[in-house]
Structure formats: C-alpha cells, structure tokens
C-alpha positions as CSV (number, residue, x, y, z in Angstrom):
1,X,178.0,294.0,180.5
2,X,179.1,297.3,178.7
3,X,180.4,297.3,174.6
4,X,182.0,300.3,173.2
5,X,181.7,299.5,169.7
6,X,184.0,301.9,167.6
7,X,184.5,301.1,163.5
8,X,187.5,301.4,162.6
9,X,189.6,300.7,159.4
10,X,192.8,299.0,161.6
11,X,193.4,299.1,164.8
12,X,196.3,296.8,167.2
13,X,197.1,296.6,170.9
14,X,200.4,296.3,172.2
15,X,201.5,295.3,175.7
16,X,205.0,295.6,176.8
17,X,205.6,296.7,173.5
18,X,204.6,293.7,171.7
19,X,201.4,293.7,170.0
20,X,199.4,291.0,171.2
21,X,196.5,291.6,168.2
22,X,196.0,292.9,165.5
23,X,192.8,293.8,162.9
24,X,192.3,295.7,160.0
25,X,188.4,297.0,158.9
26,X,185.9,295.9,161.6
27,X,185.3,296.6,165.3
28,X,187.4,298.0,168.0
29,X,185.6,296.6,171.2
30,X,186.1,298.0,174.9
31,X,184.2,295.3,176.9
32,X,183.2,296.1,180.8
33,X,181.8,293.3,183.0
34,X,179.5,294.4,186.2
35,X,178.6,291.8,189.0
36,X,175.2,290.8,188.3
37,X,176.3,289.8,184.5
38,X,176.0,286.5,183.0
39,X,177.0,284.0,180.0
40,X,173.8,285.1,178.7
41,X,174.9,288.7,179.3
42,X,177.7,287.9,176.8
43,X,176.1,286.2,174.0
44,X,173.4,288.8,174.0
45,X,176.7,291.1,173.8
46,X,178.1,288.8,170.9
47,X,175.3,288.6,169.0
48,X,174.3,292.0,169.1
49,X,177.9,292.9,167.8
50,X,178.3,290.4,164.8
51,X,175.1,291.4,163.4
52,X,175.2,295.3,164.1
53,X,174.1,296.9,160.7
54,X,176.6,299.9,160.6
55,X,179.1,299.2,157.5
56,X,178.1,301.1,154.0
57,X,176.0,298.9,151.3
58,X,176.5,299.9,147.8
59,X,174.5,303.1,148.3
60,X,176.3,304.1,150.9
61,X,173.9,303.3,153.7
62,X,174.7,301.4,156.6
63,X,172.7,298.6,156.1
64,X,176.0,295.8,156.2
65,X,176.8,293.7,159.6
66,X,180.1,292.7,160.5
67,X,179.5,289.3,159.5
68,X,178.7,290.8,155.8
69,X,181.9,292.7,155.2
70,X,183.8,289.4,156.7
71,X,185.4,292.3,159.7
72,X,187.1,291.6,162.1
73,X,187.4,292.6,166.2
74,X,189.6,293.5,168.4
75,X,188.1,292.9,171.7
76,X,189.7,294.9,175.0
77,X,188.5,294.6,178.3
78,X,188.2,297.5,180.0
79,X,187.0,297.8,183.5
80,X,186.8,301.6,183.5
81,X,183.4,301.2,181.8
82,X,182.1,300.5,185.5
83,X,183.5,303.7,186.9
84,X,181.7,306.3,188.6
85,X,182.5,309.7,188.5
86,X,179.6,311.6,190.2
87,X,181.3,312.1,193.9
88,X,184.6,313.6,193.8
89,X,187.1,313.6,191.5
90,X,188.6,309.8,191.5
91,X,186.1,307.3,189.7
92,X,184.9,304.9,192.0
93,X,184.8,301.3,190.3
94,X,182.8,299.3,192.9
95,X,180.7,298.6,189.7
96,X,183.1,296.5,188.2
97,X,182.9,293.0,188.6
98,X,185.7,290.9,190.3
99,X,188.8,290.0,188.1
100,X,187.7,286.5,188.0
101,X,184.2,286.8,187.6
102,X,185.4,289.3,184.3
103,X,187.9,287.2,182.8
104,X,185.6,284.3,182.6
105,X,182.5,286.4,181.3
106,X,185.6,288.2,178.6
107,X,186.8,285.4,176.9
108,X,182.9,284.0,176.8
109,X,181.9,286.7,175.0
110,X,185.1,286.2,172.6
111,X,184.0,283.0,172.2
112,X,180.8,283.5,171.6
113,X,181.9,285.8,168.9
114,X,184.4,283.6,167.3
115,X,181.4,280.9,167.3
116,X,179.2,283.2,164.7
117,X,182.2,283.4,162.5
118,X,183.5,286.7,163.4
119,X,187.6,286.4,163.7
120,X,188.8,288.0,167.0
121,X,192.0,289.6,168.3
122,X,192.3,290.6,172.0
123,X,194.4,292.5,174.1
124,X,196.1,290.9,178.0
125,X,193.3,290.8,179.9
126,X,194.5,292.9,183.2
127,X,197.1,294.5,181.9
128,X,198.3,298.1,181.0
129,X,197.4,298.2,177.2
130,X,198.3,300.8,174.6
131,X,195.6,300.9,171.7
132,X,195.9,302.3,168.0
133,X,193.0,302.6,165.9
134,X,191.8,304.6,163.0
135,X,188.4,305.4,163.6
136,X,185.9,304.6,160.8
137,X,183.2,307.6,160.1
138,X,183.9,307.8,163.2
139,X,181.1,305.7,164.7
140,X,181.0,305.0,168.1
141,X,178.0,303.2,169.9
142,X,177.4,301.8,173.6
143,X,175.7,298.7,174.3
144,X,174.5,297.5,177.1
145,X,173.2,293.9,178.1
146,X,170.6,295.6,180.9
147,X,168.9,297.1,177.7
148,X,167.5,293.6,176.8
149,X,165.5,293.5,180.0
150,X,164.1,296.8,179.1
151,X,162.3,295.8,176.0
C-alpha cells in the first residue's frame, strides 16, 4: 500500500456535488492498494500515519503527531498511485489491486485509524471525486508499506 500524506489546514471532498467529508487541520490522505497488500499492510499504514511527527511544537519544530494536535483525516482512495508511466504516454495500472481486494484493504486502514483515536472523513470509494485542500507548509510525504520489509 501507497499514502500520500499532505498537511493541510482544511480540506473536503465532494462527489456529485455533495461533499461526502469534511476536516479541518490534519491529514489529507491519497491511499493506493497493490495486489500483494495485506491487513497488516494497512495497520502498518495506520499506525505510521497517526503517529507521524510533522505538526509544530512550541518552538516551532515538528516534533507533534496527529494524535497530539487531536487532527483529523480525510482519507481518499486513489488507485492512480499504482500507475505506470514509463512506456508510452497512457499510465498503465496493472499495479493496482482489484476493486474488491482495495475496498476491503481502504476501509481497514480507516478503521484501523479510527481505532488509535484519529477521527476520519472519506471520500466514495470508486468514484469521480473533486478534492479541496489548503496545503499546510506545504508538506507532502509518501509512504509505503514495502518499506517495512526493507528495514
């Protein structure tokens, strides 16, 4: 599994021009599922996320976790994490895992999220999203479950 993590100070999604969540300072998420991934794959995800030091501590320094500044995520699933560009000029997205297999693994990793005390919004799941956010610093990071077996 694949997180964009981007700060932000609010963000929403809408589909169909409703919005379907909603956050204000905390964690824009774009979450990608692969084949080979697991429910271990997601709470690696999950933990990794609520406890990511990257929000200021009195001096400025970030040295505070989600969990610490009681942000909040809005977690989108985005299955153009697993697209390959290198032939052509259309992404190939054999990489991606099968809708089933990605919704399941998704809303684990929400869970497991919402299990640590982190409050989470989402977007529709296979769906034609529009997302607003105000990017916080801006600070973007990628993280990616293989990276645990690379230790």
């Amino acid at each position: 599994m694949k997180v964009v993590v981007q700060r932000s100070k609010q963000a929403k999604v809408t589909v169909n021009g409703e919005v379907t969540g909603q956050i204000d300072r905390g964690f824009v998420l774009l979450v990608g599922v692969t084949h080979d991934d697991t429910k271990q794959d997601a709470e690696y995800l999950a933990d990794k996320v609520a406890y990511l030091r990257v929000f200021a501590d009195e001096e400025g320094k970030m040295n505070r976790s989600l969990l610490e500044v009681d942000g909040q995520v809005l977690s989108v699933s985005q299955f153009t994490l697993y697209g390959d560009c290198r032939k052509g000029r259309r992404p190939n997205f054999m990489q991606a895992a099968k809708p089933d297999q990605a919704k399941q693994l998704y809303e684990h990793f929400n869970q497991s999220l919402r299990e640590k005390g982190v409050s989470v919004e989402t977007g529709e799941f296979g769906a034609m999203m529009q997302v607003e956010l105000v990017n916080d610093g801006p600070v973007t990071l990628i993280i990616d479950s293989q990276e645990r077996s690379q230790k």
